[in-house]
C-alpha positions, -999 to +999 in steps of 0.1 A: +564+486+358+596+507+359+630+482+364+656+495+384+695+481+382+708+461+410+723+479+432+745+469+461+736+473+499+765+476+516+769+479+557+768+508+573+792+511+605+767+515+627+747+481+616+778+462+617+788+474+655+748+464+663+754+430+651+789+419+667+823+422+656+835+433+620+835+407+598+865+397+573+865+404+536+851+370+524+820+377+540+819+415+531+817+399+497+792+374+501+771+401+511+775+418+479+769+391+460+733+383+477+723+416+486+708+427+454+680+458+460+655+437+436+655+397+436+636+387+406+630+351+415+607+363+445+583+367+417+584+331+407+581+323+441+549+345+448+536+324+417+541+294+434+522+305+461+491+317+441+488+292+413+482+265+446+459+288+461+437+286+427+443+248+429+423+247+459+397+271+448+393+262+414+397+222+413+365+205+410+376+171+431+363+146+412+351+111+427+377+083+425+409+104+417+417+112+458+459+114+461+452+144+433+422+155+454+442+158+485+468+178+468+444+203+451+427+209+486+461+214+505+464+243+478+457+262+511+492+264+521+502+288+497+483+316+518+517+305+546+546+309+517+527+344+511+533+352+548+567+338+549+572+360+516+557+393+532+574+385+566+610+386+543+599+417+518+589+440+545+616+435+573+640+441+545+623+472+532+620+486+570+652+481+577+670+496+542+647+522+552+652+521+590+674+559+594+650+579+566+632+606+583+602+597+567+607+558+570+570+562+592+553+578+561+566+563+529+561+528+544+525+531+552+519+556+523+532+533+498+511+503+513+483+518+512+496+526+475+498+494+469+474+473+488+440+492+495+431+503+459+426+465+446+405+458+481+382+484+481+373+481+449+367+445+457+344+463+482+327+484+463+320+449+436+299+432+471+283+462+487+273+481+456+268+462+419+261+425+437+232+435+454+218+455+419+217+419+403+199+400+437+208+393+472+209+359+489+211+351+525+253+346+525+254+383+506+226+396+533+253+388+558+279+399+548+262+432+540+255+434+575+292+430+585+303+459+562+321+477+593+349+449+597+353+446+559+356+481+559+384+482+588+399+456+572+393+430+603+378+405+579+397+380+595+375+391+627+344+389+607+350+347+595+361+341+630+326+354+646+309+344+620+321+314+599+327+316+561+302+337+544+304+354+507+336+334+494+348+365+473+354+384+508+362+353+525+397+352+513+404+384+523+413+370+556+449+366+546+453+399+534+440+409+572+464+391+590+494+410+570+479+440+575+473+439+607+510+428+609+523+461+593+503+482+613+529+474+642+558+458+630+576+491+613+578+504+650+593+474+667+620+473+638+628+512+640+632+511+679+645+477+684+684+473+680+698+441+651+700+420+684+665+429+698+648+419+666+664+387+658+652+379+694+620+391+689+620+372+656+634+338+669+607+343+705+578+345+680+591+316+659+589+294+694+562+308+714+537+313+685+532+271+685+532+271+720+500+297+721+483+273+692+488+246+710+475+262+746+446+279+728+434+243+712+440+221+741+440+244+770+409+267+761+391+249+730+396+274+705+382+264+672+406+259+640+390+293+625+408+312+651+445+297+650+439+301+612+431+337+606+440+358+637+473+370+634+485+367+668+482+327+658+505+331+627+531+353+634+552+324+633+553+320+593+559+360+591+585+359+620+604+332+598+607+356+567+614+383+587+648+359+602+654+354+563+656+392+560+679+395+590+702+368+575+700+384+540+714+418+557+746+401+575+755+384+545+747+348+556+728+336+525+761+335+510+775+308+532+776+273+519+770+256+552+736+276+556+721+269+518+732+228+527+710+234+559+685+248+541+685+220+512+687+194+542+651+205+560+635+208+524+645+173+518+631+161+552+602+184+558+589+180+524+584+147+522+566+145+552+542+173+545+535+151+516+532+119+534+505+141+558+486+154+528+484+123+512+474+106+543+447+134+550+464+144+585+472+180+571+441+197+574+434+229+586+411+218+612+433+188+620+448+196+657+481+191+641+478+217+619+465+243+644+495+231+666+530+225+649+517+223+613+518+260+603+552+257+620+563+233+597+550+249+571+566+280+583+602+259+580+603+246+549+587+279+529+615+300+547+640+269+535+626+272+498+632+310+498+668+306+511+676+281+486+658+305+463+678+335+474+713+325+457+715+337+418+733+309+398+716+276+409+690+257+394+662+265+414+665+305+412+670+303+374+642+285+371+619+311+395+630+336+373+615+325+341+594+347+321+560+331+331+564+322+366+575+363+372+545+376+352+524+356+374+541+366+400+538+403+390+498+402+392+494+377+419+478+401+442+457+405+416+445+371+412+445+369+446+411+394+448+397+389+416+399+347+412+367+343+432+346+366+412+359+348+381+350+319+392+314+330+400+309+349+367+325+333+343+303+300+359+275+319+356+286+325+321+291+295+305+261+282+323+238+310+307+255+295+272+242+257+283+283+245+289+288+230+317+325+228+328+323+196+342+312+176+315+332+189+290+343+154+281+342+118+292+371+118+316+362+137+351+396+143+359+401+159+321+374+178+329+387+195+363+421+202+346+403+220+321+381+238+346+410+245+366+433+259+335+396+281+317+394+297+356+430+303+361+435+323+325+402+340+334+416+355+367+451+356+352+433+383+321+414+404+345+442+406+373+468+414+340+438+442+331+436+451+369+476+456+369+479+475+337+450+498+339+439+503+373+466+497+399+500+505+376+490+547+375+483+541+412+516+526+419+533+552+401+524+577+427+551+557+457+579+571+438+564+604+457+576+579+495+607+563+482+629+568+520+663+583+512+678+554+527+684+525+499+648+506+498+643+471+486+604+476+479+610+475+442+608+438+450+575+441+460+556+439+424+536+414+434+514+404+460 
């Protein structure tokens, strides 16, 4: 992947007079200083996000060891700092991008670039070589749903259905954010700065609201407030604020990183005392009420605090493993289920069983967690380098003349 230099993003006039009065000199700077066109820690941050998701996934759960089991199965809530990430990366790219004449056509040609290539192959893995090997009931299913999985509604598809073939099962997630791009690059090219931050902040409230109506109010099942994106807008909208904040030149202000650092160090410790307690799960009414709220909170808090280049924690997001992680998470991100299912199959063809690799059970799901995680990490890395890199290369074909931040988007 190509590196570009940093690069400043300055106001324009017109941006400036949309969001209120000039502002002095201090701030022009701050601006400057934490409006860089690539932000490398986002990488570690995307890592974050899918080393918990293979946690979950790829954690065995073994009897007697539960406060670890609990936090392997709320691995889950990395899917939310994706949206919170997404929410942030694509506001700021729409509106860097916002006055290009093209800004309609490089942003959906360059996601489609970058995001349908990877799926559809996925597709292609299901509907055509699974079934040359046998079919079982779940994969006769989801055969038959081919149509949403196609549209890229499989979010739809698990909601009518329930869970079904768990290598298209997590392609809910990547659903909901599509479903999200397919209308948001309009509201931010019509909307003035003022209209979207209200739009933004509205969705942030009223999303919970909705949850909360749809559970109590009309018994909607935990599936639903889960995977349908008019149910978790609220995680996107809160990136999306980040974006707006990063554009004024508010990241750089002291009072707002001590904010920030003040709800990690109170809503963190109570997701935790929820996990551990086993009242943060996704079926849980407090989850499909205020919890994806909360979780909304405190990921957009992280990514502030990760936003400013000289602390700690952005140093440390920016280290060479976490950002090569990073790099090929949306590669992991397709391809971890199918290692998991293969290489099983695998090593049970060879008479090793993962899970009895030694005496200690909870050795033994470390070690099945780390063999599945470096299997998905090599073929995503192969994926990256091979297949989707010469695909990528052909967005440089959409770049908007405007300044565009999507060089930040390596990822996910």
């Amino acid at each position: 992947m190509r590196f570009i230099p940093v690069r400043e993003v300055r106001f324009r006039r017109p941006v400036a007079e949309e969001l209120g009065a000039d502002r002095d000199p201090q701030a022009q700077v701050a601006e400057r200083v934490t409006a860089p066109s690539r932000i490398p820690q986002l990488d570690g941050l995307r890592a974050i996000a899918i080393l918990l998701v293979l946690a979950t996934h790829f954690w065995s759960y073994p009897a007697g060891f539960e406060p670890i089991n609990r936090l392997a199965r709320a691995g889950w809530v990395g899917v939310d700092l994706f949206f919170v990430l997404s929410g942030f990366l694509i506001t700021r790219i729409l509106l860097d991008a916002r006055d290009s004449a093209r800004y309609y056509r490089d942003f959906f040609a360059r996601r489609i670039l970058r995001i349908f290539p990877l799926y559809y192959a996925l597709l292609g893995v299901v509907f055509i070589l699974l079934p040359l090997h046998g079919t079982s009931p779940e994969l006769q299913a989801v055969v038959r749903e081919w149509p949403l999985y196609l549209g890229y509604v499989a979010n739809l598809a698990l909601v009518l259905h329930g869970w079904q073939l768990f290598p298209l099962d997590i392609t809910w997630s990547l659903a909901v954010e599509e479903q999200f791009y397919i209308l948001w690059p309009f509201v931010v090219r019509r909307l003035p700065l003022r209209g979207l931050f209200l739009v933004l902040a509205g969705m942030v409230v009223v999303v919970p609201l909705i949850r909360t109506g749809a559970w109590l109010g009309f018994g909607v099942g935990w599936m639903a407030t889960h995977m349908l994106p008019f149910f978790r807008l609220d995680g996107l909208a809160m990136g999306g604020l980040v974006a707006l904040g990063l554009r004024r030149g508010l990241l750089g202000e002291p009072a707002l990183r001590r904010v920030a650092v003040s709800v990690l160090a109170v809503v963190g410790p109570l997701l935790l005392l929820l996990i551990e307690t086993d009242r943060f799960r996704r079926d849980s009414l407090l989850v499909g009420t205020i919890g994806y709220s909360l979780l909304a909170i405190f990921f957009a808090a992280l990514l502030v605090c990760s936003l400013p280049a000289g602390s700690r924690l952005p140093r440390l997001l920016r280290s060479p493993a976490l950002r090569r992680i990073g790099v090929v998470s949306y590669g992991i991100y397709i391809v971890h289920p199918l290692c998991l299912l293969v290489v099983g199959a695998a090593l049970a063809k060879l008479g090793v069983d993962v899970h009895n690799l030694t005496g200690s059970p909870l050795a033994n799901a470390g070690l099945a967690l780390l063999m599945f995680s470096i299997s998905a990490y090599a073929l995503a890395e192969l994926s990256f380098r091979y297949f989707e890199r010469p695909i990528l290369a052909l967005k440089e074909r959409f770049r908007s003349s405007a300044p565009n931040s999507e060089d930040v988007l390596r990822g996910r």
